[in-house]
C-alpha positions as CSV (number, residue, x, y, z in Angstrom):
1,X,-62.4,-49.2,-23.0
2,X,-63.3,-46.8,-20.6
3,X,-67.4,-48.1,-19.7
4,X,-69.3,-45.9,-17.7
5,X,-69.4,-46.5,-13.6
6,X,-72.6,-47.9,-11.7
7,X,-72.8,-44.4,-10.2
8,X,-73.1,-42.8,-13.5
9,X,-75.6,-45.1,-15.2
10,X,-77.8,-44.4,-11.9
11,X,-77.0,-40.7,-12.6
12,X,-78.7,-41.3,-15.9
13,X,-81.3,-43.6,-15.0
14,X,-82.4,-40.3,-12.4
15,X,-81.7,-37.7,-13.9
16,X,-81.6,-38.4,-17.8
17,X,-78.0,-37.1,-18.1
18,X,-74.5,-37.9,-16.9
19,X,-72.0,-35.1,-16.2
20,X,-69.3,-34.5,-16.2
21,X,-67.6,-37.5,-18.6
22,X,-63.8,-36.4,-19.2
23,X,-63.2,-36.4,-23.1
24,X,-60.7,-34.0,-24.3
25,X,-58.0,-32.9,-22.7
26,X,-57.6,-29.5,-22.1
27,X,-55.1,-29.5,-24.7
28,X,-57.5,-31.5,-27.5
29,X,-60.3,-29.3,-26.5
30,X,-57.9,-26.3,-27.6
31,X,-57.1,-28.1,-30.6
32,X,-60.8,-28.4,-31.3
33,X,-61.6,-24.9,-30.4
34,X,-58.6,-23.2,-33.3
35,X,-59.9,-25.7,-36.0
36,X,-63.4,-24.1,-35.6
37,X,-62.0,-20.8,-35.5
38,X,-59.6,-22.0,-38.5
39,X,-62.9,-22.8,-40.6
40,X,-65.0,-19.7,-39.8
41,X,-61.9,-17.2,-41.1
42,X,-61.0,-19.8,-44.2
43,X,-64.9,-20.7,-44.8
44,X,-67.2,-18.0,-43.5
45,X,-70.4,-18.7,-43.2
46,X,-70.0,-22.5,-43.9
47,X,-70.7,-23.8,-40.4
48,X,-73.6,-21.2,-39.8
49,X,-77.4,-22.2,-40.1
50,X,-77.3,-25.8,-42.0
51,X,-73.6,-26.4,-42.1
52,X,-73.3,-26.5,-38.1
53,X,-75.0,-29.9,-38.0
54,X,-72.7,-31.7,-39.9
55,X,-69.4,-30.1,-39.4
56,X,-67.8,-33.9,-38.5
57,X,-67.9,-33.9,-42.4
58,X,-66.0,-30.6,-42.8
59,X,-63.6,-31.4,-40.7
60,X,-61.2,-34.6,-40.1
61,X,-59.9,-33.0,-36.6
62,X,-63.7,-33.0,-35.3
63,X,-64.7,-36.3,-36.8
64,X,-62.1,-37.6,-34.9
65,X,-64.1,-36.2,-31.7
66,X,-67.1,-38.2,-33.3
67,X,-65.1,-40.9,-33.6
68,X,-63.7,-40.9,-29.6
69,X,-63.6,-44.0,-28.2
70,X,-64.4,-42.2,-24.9
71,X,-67.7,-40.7,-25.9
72,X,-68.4,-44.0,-27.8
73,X,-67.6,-46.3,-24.8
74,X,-70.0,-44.1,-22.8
75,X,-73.6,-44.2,-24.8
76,X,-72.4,-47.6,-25.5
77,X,-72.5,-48.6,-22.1
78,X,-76.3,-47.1,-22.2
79,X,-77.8,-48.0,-25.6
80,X,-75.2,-50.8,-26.8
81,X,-72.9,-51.2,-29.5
82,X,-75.5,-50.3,-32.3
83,X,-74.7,-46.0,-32.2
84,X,-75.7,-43.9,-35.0
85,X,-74.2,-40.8,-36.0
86,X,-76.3,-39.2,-37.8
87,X,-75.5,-35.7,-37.4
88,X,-73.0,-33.4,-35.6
89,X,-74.2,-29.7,-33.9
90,X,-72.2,-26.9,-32.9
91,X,-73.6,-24.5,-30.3
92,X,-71.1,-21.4,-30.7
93,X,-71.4,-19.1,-27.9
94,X,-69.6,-16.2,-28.2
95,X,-68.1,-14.0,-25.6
96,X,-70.9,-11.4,-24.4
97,X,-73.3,-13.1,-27.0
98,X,-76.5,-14.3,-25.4
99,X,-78.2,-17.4,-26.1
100,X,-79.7,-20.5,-24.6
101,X,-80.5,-24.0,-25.5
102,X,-82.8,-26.1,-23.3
103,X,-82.8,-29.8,-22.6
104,X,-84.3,-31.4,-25.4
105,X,-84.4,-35.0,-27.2
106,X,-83.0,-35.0,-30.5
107,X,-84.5,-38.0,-31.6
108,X,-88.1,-36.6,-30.9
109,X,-87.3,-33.5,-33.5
110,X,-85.4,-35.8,-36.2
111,X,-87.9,-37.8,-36.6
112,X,-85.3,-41.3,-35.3
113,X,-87.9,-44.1,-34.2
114,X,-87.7,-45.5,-31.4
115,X,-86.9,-43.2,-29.2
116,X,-85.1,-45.4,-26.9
């Protein structure tokens, strides 16, 4: 199990947010990148608007990311062993494409209580 460091948790206890956390490896992260690119050519449209926020069901190769003891370990160590998944979002940026997403709680727009 690979717990989060004391310096981290302070990270997040300051600042709300811990980076970076190594996942993938550069290789995985490749992986990840051709099976999206593998279901917008075989499925298009299917993981734009709705189908973006649960593409872990689309896909075994990125449930497996869901599934990553790494990330797991890691909000374990700051919630506890009782994690919900309850959804899965891609942000797709394209090359030259603008766009931004802001800091946000996603608990606060799902409608998840408590917040903490």
């Amino acid at each position: 199990m690979t717990y989060l460091s004391s310096n981290q948790l302070k990270q997040y206890e300051d600042q709300g947010y811990i980076s970076p956390i190594e996942v993938l490896s550069s290789s995985e992260a490749l992986e990840a990148r051709e099976e999206i690119e593998l279901i917008e050519k075989k499925m298009p449209n299917e993981i734009d608007k709705s189908g973006r926020y649960n593409v872990h069901l689309i896909s075994p190769k990125l449930d497996s990311i869901v599934h990553n003891s790494k990330i797991l370990d890691a909000v374990e160590s700051i919630i506890g062993k009782n994690i919900l998944v309850c959804s899965t979002t891609l942000f797709i940026k394209n090359p030259k494409e603008q766009g931004f997403v802001s800091y946000h709680q996603d608990a606060k727009y799902i409608g998840l209580e408590p917040l903490n």
